[in-house]
N, C-alpha and C positions, 0 to 999 in steps of 0.2 A: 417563759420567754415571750417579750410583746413583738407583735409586727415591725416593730425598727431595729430591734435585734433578727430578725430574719433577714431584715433588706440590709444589711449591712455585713452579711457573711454569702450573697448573692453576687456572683461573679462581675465584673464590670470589665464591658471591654474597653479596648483606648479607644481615641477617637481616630485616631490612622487605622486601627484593624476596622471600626465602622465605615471608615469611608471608602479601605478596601472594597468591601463585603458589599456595600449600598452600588458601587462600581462592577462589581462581578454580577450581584441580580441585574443592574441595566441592560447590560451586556446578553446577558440571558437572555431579556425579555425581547430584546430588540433583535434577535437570531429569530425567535420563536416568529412573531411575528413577519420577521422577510420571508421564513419557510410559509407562511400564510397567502403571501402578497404573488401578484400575478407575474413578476418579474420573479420568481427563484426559479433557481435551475438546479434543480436533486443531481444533476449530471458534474455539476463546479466541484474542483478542487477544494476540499475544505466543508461543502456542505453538509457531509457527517463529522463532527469533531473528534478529532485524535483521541484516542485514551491509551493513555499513556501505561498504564494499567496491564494494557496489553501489548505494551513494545511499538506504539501506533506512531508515528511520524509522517506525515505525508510532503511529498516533493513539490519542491518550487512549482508554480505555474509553467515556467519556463523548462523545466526538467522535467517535466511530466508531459509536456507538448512533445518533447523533443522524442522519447523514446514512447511515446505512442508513434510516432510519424515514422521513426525508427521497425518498429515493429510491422507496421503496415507495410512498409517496402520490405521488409526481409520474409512476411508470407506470399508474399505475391496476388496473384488476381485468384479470385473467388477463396481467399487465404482464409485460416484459423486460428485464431490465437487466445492463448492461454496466457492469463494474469494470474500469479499465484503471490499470493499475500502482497499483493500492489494495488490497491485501490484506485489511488490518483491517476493509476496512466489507463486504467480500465474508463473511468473518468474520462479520460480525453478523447478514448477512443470513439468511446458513443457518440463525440460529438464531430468527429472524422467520417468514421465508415459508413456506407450504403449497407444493403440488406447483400451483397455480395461477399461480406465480410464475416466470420461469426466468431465473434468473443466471448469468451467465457470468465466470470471472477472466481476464483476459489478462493475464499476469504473464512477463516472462522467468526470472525463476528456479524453478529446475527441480523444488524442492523442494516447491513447491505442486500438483506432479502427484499429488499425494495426494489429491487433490479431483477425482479420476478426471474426468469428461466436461465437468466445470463448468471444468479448467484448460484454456486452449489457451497454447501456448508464443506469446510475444510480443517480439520486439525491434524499438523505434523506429526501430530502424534499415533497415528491411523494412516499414515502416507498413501496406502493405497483404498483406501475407504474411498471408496467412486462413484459417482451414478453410473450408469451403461452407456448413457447418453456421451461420456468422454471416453470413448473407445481406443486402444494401445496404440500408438504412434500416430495419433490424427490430426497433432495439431504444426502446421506449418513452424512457429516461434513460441517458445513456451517464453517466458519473461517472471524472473521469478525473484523477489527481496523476502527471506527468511526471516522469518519476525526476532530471532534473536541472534547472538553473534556467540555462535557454540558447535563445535564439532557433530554433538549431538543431534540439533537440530537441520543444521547442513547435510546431513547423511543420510536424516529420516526424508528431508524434500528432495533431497538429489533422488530420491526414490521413485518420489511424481514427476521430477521433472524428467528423467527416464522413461517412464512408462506413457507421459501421453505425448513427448515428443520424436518428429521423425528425423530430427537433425536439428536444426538453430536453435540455440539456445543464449537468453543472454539474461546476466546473473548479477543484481546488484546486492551489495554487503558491504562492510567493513573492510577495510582495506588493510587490517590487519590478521581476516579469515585468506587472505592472496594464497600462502604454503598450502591449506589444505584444501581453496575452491580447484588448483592445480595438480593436488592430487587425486581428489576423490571425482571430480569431472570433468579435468581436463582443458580448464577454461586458460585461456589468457586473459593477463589484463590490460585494459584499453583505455586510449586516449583520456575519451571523453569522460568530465568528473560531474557526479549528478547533486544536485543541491539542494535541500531540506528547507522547507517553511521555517524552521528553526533552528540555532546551532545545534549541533550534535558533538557529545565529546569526543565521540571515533568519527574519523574521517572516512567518507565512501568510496566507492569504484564500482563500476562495469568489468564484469567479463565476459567474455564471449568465446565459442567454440565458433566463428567464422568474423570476417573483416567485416566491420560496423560501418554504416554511411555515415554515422555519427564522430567516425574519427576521421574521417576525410574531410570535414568542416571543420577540424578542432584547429 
């Protein structure tokens, strides 16, 4: 067989999938380089990329401000608050709070270790796997979105948010999880509806086990 019988059972792609593809490395490269450039802020909304892989969707700008501001008033002065698998509002908060403030990410992906002491690695799957450093009822507002939309996994984090919360709790998910965030933590559901960077096929909601500031402005 000659070399043009080789190149002729060589896959070819169209020229729409190339100009997809020529379009996604841009795209790339131009990310790579802003994270280079003097203006990135590692703290923005979006500057780790979703993966989707892992259930990752992160919240509008606008929805992410709102329940970081949210959370801030609902720990109070010299407050503590816990992000559990919420990146985006942990996100806002760094760019919120004083040193009077101490937030913590529990996030399983590893890429958030970039937020040195504020990350602690987390899998729901180990609910109580903890450092010491988050000690049983210490955190004024726990704030928690379960990476997936399963009885399962609502049961295994209802388990964290238990154990480092002293009271507030406010619980974003699907709004089709309502029957068992009601039963299994007692949350209601509230006003205020939280909005995704991107559509999402289930619709969200907030609950909460006390009255949001967030619904007195809705």
């Amino acid at each position: 067989m000659d070399a043009s019988d080789d190149d002729d059972e060589v896959p070819q792609l169209s020229a729409h999938t190339l100009a997809a593809l020529q379009v996604f490395y841009t795209e790339q490269e131009q990310r790579e380089s802003q994270k280079a450039g003097p203006g990135y802020d590692r703290f923005a909304v979006g500057a780790v990329e979703e993966d989707w892989q892992l259930s990752q969707f992160w919240y509008s700008d606008e929805t992410a401000l709102s329940l970081a501001k949210e959370a801030i008033e609902a720990s109070g002065r010299n407050g503590r608050i816990a992000c559990v698998s919420a990146p985006s509002v942990y996100q806002k908060l760094k760019g919120l709070v004083g040193d009077d403030v101490t937030v913590y990410l529990l996030e399983y992906d590893r890429r958030f270790s970039v937020y040195g002491n504020d990350f602690v690695f987390y899998d729901y799957n180990n609910p109580l796997d903890l450092p010491d450093r988050l000690q049983q009822h210490s955190f004024d507002i726990v704030l928690a979105d379960p990476p997936y939309l399963s009885e399962e996994c609502l049961r295994k984090t209802t388990q964290t948010i238990q154990f480092l919360s002293k009271e507030k709790i406010l619980l974003c998910t699907g709004a089709v999880m309502e029957d068992l965030v009601t039963q299994i933590l007692g949350l209601k559901l509230c006003k205020f509806i939280p909005k995704h960077n991107r559509s999402l096929a289930n619709e969200f909601r907030c609950f909460a086990n006390y009255e949001i500031g967030l619904d007195a402005a809705s």
